[in-house]
N, C-alpha and C positions, 0 to 999 in steps of 0.2 A: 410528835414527828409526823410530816405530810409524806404518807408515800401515793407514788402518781406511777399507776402503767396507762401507756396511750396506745392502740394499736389502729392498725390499717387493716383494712379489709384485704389489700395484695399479701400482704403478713400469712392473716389466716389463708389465704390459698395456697400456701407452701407448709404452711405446718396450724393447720386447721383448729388446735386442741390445747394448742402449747401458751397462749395468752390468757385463757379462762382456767388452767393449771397453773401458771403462774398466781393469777389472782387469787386463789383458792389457798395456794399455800400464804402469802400476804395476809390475809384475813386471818390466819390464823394469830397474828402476829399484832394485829390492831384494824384503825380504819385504815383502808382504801381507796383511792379515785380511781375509778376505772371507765376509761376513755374510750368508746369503740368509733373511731370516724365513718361517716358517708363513704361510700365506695367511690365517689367522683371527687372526695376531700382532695385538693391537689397543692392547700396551705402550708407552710414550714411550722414545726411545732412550736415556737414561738406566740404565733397565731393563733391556736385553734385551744389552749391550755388558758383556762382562768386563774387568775391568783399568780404565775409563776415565784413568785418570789417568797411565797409561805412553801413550794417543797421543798426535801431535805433528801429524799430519794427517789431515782425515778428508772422505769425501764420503757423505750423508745421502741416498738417494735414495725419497721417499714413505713416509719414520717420522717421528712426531710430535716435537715436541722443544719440553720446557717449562723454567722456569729452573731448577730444580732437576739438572734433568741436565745443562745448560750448567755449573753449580757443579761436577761431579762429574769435568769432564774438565780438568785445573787445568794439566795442560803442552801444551793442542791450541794451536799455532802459526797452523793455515789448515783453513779449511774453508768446504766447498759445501753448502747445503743447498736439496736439490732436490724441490718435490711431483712429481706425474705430470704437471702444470701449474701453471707459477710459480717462486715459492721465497722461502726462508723462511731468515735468516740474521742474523735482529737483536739475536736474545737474544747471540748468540755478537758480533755484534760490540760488543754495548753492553760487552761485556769487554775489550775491546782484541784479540781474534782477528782476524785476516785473512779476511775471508769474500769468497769470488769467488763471481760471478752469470752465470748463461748467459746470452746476449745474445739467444734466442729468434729467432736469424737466421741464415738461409744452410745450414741443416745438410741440408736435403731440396733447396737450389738445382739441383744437379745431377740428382738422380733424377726430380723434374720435369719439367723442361727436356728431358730425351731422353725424358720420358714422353709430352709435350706435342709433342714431333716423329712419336713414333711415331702418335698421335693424328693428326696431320696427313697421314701417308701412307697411313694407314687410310682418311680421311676421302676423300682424294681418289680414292683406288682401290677404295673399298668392303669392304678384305682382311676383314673380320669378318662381313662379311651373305654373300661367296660361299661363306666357309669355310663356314658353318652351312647354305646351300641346298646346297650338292655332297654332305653327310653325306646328303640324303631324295633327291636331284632329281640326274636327268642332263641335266637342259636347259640349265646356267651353261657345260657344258662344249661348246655346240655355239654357234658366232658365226656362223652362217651367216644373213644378212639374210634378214627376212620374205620367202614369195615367191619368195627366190631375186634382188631384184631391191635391189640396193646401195644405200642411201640417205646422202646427206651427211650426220654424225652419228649415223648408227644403226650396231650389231652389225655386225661383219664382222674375221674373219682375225686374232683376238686382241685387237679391240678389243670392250671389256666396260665401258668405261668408263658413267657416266653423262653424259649431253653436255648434262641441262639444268643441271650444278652445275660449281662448278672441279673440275675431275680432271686428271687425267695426271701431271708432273713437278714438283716445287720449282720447280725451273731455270724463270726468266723472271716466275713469276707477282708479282704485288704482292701483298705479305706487311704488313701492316698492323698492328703491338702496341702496347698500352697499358700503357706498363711498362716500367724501364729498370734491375730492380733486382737483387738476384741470378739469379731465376729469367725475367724478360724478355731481359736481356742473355747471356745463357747461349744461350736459344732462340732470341735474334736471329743470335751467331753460327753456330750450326748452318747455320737456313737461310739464311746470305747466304756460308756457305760450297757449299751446295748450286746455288745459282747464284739467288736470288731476288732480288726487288726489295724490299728490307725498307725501311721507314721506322719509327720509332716517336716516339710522343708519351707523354713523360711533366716535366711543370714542375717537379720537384722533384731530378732527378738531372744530374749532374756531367755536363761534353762526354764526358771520357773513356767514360762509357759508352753513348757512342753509335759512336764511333768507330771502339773499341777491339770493338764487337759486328760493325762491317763494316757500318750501321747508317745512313741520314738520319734527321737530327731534325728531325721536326716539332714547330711550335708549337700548333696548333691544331686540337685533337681534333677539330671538327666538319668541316674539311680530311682528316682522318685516314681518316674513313670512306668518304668520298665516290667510291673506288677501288679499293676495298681488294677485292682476289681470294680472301684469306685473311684473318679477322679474329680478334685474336688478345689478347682483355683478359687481362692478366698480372699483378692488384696484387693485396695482403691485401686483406681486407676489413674494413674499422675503420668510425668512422660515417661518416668523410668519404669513404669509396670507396663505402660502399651505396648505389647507382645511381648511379657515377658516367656507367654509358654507358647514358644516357638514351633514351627511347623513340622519341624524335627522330633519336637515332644509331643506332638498330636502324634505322632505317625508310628513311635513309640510306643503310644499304648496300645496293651492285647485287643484282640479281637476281639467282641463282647462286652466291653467296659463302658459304664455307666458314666458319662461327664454328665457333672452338678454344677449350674452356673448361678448363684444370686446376687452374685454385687455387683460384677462387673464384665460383659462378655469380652472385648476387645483388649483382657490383659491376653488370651488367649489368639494365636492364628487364627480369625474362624474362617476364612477362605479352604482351607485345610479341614477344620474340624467340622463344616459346612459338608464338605466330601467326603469324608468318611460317615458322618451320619445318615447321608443319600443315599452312600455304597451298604447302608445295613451292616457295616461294622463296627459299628458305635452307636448306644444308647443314649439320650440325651434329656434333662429333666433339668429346665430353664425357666426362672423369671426376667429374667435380662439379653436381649441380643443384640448384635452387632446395626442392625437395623428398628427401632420404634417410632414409631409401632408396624409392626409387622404386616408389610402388604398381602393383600388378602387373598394371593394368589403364591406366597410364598410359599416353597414347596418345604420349605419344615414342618409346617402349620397340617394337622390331623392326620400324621404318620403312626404306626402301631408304636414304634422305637421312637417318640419324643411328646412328652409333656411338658406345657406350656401356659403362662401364662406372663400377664399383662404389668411387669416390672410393679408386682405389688407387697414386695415382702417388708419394706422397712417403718411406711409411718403408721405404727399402729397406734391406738391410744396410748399404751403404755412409753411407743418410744416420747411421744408429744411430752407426755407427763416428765421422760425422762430429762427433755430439753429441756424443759423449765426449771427442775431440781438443778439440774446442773449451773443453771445462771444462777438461780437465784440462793443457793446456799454460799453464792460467793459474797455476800451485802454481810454486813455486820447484823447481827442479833440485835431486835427493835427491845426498846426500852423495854416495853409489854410483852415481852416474850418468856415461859417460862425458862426460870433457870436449870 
């Protein structure tokens, strides 16, 4: 059996890892062709592929493909064809080929999700703003109360915390998510393993993944916020998520509450939630915002009350590797493969 992955270089600029992970699991399976074109390759894969008519399987990743070069490859069994976004597989199936389709889910669920905890622990202990004052400033390192004179919720003996916001541990706090799907349920179990009080609200997903998260469900999002210690919107954003948490459920949450944003800021008001984080009554701990990247003069940007960074939680190696499993366990088992 000839199996052939061809990829583009615009390919790996969108999922960097996921072509030489694909190939890796292939080899395990027999030989391989492995195609990496010129970055100015601007040929239809017809063209640029020696032999076509000896493959039998092949995966397409960001090379054009018109009918011409579907006619050219006359014994391909299965095949994936993948843009940098989407994909593209009709011409080959209007042939009777086999074309498998990424399902465009779950492949970043996990690097999220622990990205989106980390996000949370930051948030609550400020780990990002004291790292960056200790580098100029010896004063984070001195908790000694104003004065000299102790005050209930201020500086003293290793406490550094902020006391107008939630801080200190997981353990206890109400943990509040919108979202019950790969990446909410993943983050619900974290922190309801950490000792939180998680509920989540989302209408469209199964018990088991409330459950199975360690998890209350709730029905009624505008209930959801009304307590929430940590608030934690968790869905894509399609047209029916953009604003699904309304300016009325910003406004809803207590005073002092921690919004966690990783996947997607504008399912969120943030005109609203923008103002209450300016007014200091909301803490905020973001990979994603309403604006990217974040003009340099934004006044969210190096606030005590919001940690920040550069929409970097989802393509980690692992998710890359996860993209490729996903395609490629949908191909039949190569002759050579063990049983």
């Amino acid at each position: 059996m000839t199996s052939l992955i061809v990829v583009h270089p615009k390919f790996d600029g969108v999922w960097p890892l996921a072509a030489d992970a694909m190939h890796s699991r292939w080899q395990t399976q027999g030989p391989v062709i492995f195609l990496r074109l010129a970055p100015d390759e601007t040929r239809p894969l017809g063209d640029v592929v020696d032999a076509p008519a000896q493959v039998k399987r092949m995966v397409v990743l960001g090379v054009p493909v018109t009918e011409n070069c579907v006619e050219k490859f006359t014994s391909l069994e299965e095949v994936a064809c993948q843009e940098a976004y989407g994909e593209s597989g009709e011409l080959f199936a209007a042939r009777g080929v086999t074309v498998y389709r990424q399902n465009s889910e779950g492949f970043w669920g996990q690097s999220v999700s622990e990205y989106a905890l980390a996000l949370t622990l930051c948030g609550l202990r400020r780990i990002p703003q004291l790292h960056h004052r200790i580098l100029t400033d010896l004063s984070p390192w001195d908790y000694a109360p104003a004065d000299g004179v102790g005050l209930p919720g201020q500086r003293g003996q290793q406490y550094g915390d902020d006391s107008r916001f939630t801080n200190g541990t997981v353990a206890g706090k109400r943990i509040r998510i919108v979202g019950a799907g790969n990446i909410g349920s993943r983050y619900a179990s974290f922190v309801a393993m950490l000792g939180g009080d998680v509920a989540v609200w989302d209408p469209f997903a199964a018990e088991p993944a409330f459950h199975r998260a360690g998890s209350r469900r709730e029905f009624h999002l505008d209930r959801l916020v009304q307590d929430a210690e940590i608030f934690v919107p968790m869905v894509p954003l399609t047209d029916s998520t953009r604003g699904l948490v309304t300016a009325k459920h910003i406004r809803a949450l207590p005073t002092g509450c921690l919004v966690v944003l990783a996947t997607r800021a504008n399912i969120c008001d943030m005109p609203t939630l923008r103002k209450r984080v300016l007014a200091d009554e909301l803490a905020l701990a973001a990979d994603v915002f309403d604006v990217e990247p974040l003009p340099l003069d934004d006044p969210l940007l190096g606030r005590e009350n919001v940690v920040h960074s550069p929409h970097n939680a989802g393509r980690t190696r692992h998710a890359n590797e996860q993209w490729a499993a996903a395609l490629a366990d949908q191909f039949k088992p190569s002759p050579n493969s063990a049983l």
